[in-house]
Rosetta silent file (secondary structure, phi, psi, omega in degrees, C-alpha in Angstrom):
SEQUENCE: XXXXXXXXXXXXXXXXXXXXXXXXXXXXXXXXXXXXXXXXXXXXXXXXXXXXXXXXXXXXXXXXXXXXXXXXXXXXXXXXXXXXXXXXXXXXXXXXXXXXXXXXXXXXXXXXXXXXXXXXXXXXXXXXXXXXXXXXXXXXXXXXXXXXXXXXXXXXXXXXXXXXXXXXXXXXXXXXXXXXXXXXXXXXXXXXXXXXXXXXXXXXXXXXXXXXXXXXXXXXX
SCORE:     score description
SCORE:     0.000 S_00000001
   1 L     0.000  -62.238  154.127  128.322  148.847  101.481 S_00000001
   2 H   -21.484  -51.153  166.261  124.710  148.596  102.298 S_00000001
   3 H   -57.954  -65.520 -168.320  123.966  150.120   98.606 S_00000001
   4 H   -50.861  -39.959 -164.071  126.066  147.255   96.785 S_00000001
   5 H   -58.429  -52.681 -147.160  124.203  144.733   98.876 S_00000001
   6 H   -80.358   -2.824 -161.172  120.685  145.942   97.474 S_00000001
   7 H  -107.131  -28.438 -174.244  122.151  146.413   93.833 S_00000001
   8 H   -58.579  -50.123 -162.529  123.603  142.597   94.247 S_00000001
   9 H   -85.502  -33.010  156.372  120.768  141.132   95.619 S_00000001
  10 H   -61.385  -52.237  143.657  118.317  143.037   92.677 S_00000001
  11 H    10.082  -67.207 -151.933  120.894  142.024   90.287 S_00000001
  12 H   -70.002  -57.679 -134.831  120.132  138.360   91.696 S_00000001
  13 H   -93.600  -51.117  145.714  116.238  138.585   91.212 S_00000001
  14 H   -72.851  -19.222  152.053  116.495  139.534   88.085 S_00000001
  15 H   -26.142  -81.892 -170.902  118.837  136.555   87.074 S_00000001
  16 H   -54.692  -29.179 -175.497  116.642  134.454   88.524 S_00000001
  17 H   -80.191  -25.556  166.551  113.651  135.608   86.577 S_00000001
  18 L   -61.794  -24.697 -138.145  115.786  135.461   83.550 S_00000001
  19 L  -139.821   -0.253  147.296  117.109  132.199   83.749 S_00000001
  20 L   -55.328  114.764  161.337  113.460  130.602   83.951 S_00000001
  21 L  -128.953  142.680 -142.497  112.459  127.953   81.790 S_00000001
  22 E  -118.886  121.722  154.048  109.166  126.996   80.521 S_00000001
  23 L   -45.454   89.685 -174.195  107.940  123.890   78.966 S_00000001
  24 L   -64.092  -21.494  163.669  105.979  124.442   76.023 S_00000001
  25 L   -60.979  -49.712 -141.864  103.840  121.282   75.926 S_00000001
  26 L  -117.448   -7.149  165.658  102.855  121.210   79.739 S_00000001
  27 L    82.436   -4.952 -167.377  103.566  124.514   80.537 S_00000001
  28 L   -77.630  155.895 -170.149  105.715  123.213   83.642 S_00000001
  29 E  -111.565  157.927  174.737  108.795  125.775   84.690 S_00000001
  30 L  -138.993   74.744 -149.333  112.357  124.993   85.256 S_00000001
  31 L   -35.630  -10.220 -150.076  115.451  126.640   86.689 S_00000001
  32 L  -147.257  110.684 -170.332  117.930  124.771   84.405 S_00000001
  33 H   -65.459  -22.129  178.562  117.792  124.561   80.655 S_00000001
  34 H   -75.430  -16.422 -175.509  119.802  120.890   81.365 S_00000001
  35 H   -91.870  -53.729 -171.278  116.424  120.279   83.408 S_00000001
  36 H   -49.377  -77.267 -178.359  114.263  121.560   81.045 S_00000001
  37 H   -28.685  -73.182  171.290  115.954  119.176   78.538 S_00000001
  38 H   -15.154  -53.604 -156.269  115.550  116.088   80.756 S_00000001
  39 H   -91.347  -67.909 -173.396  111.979  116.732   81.310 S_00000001
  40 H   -31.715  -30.853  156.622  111.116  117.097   77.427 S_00000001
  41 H   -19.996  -68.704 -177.310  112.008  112.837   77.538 S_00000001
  42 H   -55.407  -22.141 -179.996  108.648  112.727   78.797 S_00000001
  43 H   -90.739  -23.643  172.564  107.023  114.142   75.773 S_00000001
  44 H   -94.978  -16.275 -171.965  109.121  112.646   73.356 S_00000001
  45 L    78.806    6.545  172.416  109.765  109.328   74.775 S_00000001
  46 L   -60.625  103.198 -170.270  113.404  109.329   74.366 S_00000001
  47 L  -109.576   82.364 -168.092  115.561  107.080   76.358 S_00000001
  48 L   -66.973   -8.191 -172.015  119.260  107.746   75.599 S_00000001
  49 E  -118.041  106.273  129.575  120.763  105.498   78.387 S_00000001
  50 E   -11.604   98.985 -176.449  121.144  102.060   77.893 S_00000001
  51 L   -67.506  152.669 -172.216  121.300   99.164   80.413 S_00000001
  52 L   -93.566  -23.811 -162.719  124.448   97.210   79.508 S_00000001
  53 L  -113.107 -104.620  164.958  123.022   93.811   80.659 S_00000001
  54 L   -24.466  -13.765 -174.996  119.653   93.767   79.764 S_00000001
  55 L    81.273  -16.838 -162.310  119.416   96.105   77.179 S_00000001
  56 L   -97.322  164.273 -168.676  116.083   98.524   78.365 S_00000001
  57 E   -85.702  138.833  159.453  116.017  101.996   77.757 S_00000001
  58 E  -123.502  171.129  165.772  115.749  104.893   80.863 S_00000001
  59 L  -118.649   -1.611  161.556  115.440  108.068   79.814 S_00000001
  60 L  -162.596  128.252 -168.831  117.775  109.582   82.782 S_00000001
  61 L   -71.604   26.567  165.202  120.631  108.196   83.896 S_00000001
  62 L   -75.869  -32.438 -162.959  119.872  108.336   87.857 S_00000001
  63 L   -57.519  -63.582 -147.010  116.811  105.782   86.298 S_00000001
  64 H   -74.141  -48.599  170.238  119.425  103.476   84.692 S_00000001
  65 H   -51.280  -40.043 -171.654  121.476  103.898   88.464 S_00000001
  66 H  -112.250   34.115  163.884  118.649  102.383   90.183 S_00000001
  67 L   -91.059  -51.836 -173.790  117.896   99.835   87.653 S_00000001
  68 L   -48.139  -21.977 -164.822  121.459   98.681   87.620 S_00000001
  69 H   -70.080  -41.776  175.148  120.779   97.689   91.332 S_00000001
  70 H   -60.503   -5.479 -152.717  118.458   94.789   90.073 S_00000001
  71 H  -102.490  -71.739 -162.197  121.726   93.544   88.300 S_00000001
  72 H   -58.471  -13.629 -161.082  124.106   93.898   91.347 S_00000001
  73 L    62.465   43.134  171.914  122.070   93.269   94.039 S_00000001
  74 L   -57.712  103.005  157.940  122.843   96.733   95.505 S_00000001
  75 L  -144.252   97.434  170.810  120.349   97.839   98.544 S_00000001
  76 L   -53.486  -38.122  177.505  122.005  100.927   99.581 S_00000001
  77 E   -77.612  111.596 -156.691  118.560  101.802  101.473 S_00000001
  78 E  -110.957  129.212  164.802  118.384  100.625  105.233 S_00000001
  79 L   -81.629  129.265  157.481  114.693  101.017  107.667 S_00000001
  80 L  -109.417   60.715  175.338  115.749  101.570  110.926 S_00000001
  81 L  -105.806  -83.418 -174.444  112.717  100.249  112.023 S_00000001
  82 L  -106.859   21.997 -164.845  113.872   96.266  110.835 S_00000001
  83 L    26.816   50.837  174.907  116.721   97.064  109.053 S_00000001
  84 L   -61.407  101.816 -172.890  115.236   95.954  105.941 S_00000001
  85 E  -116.693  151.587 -150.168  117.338   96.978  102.749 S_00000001
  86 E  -149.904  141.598  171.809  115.902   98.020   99.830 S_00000001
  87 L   -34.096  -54.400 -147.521  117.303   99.010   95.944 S_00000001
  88 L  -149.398  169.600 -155.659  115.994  102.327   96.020 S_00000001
  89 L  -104.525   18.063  169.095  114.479  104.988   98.445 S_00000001
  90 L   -85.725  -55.924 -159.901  110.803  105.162   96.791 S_00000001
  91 H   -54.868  -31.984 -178.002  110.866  101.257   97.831 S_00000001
  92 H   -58.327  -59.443 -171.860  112.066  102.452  101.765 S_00000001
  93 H   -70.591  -20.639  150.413  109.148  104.817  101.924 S_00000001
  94 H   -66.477  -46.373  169.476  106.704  102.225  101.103 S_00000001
  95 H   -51.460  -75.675 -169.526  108.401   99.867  103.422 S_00000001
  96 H   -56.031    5.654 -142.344  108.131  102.436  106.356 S_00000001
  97 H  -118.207  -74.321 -174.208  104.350  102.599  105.375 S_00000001
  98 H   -52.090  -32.583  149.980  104.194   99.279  107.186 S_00000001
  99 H   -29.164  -84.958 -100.556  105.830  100.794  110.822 S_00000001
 100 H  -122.777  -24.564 -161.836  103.601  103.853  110.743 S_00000001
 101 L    61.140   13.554 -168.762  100.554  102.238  109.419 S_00000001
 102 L   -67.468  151.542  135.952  100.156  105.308  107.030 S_00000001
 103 L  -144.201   65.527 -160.269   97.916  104.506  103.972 S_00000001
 104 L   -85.292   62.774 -174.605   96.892  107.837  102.513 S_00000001
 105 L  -138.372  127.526 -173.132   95.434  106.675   99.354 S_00000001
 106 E  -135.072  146.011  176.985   91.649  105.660   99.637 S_00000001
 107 L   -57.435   95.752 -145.931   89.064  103.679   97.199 S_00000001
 108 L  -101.087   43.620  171.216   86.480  106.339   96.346 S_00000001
 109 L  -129.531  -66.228  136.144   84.072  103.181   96.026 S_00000001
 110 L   -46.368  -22.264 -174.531   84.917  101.604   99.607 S_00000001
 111 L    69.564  -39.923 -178.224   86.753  103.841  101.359 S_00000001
 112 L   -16.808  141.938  170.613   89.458  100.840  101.976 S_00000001
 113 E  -107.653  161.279  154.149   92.598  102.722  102.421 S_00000001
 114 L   179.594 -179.706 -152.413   96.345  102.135  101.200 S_00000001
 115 L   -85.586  -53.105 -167.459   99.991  103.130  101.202 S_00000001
 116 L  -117.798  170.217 -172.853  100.641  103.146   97.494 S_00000001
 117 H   -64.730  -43.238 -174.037   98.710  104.014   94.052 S_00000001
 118 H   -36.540  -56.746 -171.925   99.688  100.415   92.680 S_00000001
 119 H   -71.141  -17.764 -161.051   97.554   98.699   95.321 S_00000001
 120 H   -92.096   13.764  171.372   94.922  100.456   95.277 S_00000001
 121 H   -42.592  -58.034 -134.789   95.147  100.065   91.325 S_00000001
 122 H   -68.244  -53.487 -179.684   95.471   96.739   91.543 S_00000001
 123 H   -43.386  -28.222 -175.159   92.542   96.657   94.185 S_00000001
 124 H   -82.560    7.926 -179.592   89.727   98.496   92.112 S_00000001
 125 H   -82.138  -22.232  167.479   89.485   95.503   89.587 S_00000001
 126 H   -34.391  -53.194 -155.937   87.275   94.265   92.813 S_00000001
 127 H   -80.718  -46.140 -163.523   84.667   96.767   92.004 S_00000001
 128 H   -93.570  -16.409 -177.484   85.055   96.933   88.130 S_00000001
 129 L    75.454   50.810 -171.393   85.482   92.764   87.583 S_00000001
 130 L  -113.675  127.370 -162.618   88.287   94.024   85.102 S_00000001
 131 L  -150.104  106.976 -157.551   90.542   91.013   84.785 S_00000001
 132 L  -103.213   24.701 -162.488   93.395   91.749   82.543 S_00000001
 133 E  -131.606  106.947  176.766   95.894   88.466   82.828 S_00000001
 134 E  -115.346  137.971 -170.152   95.018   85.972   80.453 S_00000001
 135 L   -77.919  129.041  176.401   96.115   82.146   80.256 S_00000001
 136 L   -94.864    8.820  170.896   97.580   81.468   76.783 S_00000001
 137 L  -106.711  -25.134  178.961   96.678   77.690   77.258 S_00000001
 138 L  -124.102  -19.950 -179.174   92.680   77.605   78.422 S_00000001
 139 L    82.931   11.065  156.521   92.186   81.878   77.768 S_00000001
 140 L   -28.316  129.049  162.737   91.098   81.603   81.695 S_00000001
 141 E   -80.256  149.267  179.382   90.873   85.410   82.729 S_00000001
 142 E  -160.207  147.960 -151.130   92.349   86.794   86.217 S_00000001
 143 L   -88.477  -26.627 -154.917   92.303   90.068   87.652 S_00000001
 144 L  -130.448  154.383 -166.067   95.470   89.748   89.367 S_00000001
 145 H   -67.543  -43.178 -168.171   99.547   88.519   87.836 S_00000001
 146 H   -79.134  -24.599 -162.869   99.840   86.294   90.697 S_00000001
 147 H   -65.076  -53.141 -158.600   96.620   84.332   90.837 S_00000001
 148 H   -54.378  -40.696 -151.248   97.567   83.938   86.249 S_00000001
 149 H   -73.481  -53.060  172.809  100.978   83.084   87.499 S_00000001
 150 H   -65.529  -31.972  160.446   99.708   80.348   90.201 S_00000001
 151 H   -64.056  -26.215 -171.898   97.222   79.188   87.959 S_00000001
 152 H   -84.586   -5.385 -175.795   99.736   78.534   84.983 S_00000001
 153 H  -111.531   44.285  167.766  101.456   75.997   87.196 S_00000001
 154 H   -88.121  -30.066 -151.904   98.374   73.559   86.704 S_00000001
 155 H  -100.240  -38.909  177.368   99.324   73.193   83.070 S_00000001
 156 H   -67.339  -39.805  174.571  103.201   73.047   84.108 S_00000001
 157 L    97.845  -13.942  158.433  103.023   70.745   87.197 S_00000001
 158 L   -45.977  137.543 -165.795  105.176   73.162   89.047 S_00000001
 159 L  -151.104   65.686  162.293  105.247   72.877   92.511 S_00000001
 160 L   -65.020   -8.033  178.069  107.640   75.194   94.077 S_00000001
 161 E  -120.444  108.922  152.269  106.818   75.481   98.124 S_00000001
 162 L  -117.564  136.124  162.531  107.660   72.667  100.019 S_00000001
 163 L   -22.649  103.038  153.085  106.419   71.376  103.434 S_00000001
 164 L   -56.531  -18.242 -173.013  109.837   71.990  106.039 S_00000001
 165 L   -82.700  -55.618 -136.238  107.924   69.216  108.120 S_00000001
 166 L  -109.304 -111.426  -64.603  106.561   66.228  105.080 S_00000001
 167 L    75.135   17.885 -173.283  108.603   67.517  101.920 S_00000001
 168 L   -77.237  168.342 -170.470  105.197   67.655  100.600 S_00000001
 169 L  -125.616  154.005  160.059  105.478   70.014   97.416 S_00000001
 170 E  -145.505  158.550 -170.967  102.651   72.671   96.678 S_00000001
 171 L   -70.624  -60.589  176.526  101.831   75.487   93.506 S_00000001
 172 L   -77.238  134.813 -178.995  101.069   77.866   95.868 S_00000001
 173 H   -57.716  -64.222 -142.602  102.692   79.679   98.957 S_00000001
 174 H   -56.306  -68.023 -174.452   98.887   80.253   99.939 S_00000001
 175 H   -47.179  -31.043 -173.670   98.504   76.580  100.007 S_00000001
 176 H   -62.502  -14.616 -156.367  101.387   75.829  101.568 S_00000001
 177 H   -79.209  -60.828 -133.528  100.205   78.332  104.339 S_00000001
 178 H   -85.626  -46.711 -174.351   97.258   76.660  104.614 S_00000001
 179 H   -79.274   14.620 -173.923   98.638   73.020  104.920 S_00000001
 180 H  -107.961  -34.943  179.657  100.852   73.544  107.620 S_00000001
 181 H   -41.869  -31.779 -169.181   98.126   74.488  109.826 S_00000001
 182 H  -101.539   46.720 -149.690   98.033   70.987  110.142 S_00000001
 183 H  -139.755  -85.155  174.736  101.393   70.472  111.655 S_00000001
 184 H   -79.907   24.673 -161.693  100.472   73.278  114.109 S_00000001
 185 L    28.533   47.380  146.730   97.066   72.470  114.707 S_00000001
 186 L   -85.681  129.202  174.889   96.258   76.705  113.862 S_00000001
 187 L  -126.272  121.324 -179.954   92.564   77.399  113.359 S_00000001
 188 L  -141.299   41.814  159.806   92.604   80.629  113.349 S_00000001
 189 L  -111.390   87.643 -157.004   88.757   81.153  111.667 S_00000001
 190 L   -89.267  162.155  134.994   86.253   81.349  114.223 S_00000001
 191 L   -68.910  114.851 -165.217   82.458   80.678  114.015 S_00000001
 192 L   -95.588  -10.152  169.878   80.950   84.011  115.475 S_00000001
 193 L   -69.116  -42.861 -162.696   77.888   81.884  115.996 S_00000001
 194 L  -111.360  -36.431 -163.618   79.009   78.432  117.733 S_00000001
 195 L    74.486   30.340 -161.373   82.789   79.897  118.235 S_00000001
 196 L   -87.854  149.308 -167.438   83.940   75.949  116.549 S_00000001
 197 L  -104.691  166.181 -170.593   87.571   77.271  115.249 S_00000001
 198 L  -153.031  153.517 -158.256   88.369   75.832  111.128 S_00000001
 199 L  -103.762  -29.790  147.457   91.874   75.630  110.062 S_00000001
 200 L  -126.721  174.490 -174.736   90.956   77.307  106.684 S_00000001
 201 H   -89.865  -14.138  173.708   88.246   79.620  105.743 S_00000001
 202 H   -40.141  -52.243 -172.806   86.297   77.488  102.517 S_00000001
 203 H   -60.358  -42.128  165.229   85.752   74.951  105.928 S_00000001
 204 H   -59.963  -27.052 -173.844   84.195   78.310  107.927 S_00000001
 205 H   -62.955  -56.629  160.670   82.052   78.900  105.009 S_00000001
 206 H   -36.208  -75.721 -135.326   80.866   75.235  104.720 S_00000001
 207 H   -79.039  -42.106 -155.934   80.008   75.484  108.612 S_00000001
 208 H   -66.300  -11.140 -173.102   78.163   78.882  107.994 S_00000001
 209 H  -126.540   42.787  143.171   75.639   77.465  105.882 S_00000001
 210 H  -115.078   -7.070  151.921   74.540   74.962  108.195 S_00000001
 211 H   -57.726  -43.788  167.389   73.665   77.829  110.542 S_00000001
 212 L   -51.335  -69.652  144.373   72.177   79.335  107.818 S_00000001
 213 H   -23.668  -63.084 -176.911   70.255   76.364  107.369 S_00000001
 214 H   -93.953    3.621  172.267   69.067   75.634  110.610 S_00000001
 215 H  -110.719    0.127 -163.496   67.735   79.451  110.923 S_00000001
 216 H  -109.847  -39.551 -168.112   65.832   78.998  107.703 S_00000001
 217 H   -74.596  -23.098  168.910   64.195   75.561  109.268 S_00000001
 218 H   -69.119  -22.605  173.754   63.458   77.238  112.615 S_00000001
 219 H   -81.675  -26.470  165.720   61.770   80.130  111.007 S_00000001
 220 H   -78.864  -12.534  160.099   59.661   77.671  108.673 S_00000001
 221 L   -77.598    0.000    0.000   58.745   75.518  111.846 S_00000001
């Protein structure tokens, strides 16, 4: 009995060693010639599965499952942190980033840390001034989608965030942020010199360089 086991389980070992397959561009290995297949997509660029509504191309149809989700409004993925639901379970694990405070991706210029590759993509145009979103009405340059996208609704006159207090209408959320303060009287920008609080920071800035100011005339007195 013992004997069959050992001829079963060498049996097995070779199998397995048999039944390996190896990518010839990348050299990567695969148990499953249907895997193998899959994974050649990346070298060729082939995208056999079709969205029915939109039309774009995946190249495996789990992709094309959690694409369909923008269509249905599917978000099968729950935090049970806030119970937060989310399309797809890469999107969860970012989400859960914010709980944990994790950010193990860091700015080999800064050190700044963060939870996914995107930001800190997005983030290194700081450093390089690479600003890759251009206005097709003035050719204005912008580093980042949202700033071109808030900027484009100078030339439209959109004004999508409105004031729950006025109705006032604004381009920007940011503004809108920023104009409310004055609802709730929040100043929440201190002066580390005088400690006078400013309800945005351009208005701390302003104050800083009369401090600035008044250290340059006491050192020339």
């Amino acid at each position: 009995m013992f004997g069959q086991c050992s001829t079963v389980k060498s049996n097995m070992k070779i199998h397995t060693v048999d039944t390996t397959f190896r990518c010839k561009l990348c050299d990567k290995m695969f148990e499953r010639s249907s895997t193998l297949k899959v994974h050649m997509r990346i070298h060729t660029g082939d995208k056999p599965f079709k969205c029915e509504v939109c039309d774009k191309m995946f190249g495996q149809s789990s992709h094309l499952k959690n694409h369909m989700r923008i269509h249905t409004g599917d978000k099968p993925f729950k935090c049970e942190v806030c119970y937060k639901m989310f399309a797809q379970s890469s999107h969860l694990k970012v989400h859960t980033m914010i709980h944990t405070g994790d950010k193990p991706i860091k700015c080999e210029v800064c050190d700044k840390m963060f939870a996914q590759g995107n930001d800190l993509k997005v983030h290194v145009r700081i450093h390089t001034g690479n600003k890759p979103f251009k206005c097709e009405v003035c050719d204005k340059i912008f580093g980042y989608s949202n700033s071109l996208k808030n900027h484009m609704r100078m030339h439209t006159g959109d004004k999508p965030f409105k004031c729950e207090v006025c109705d006032k209408m604004f381009r920007s959320s940011s503004n809108l942020k920023e104009h409310t303060r004055i609802h709730s009287g929040d100043k929440p920008f201190k002066c580390q010199v005088c400690e006078e609080m400013f309800r945005i920071n351009c208005h701390l800035k302003k104050h800083m360089r009369k401090h600035a100011g008044d250290m340059q005339n006491t050192i020339q007195g």
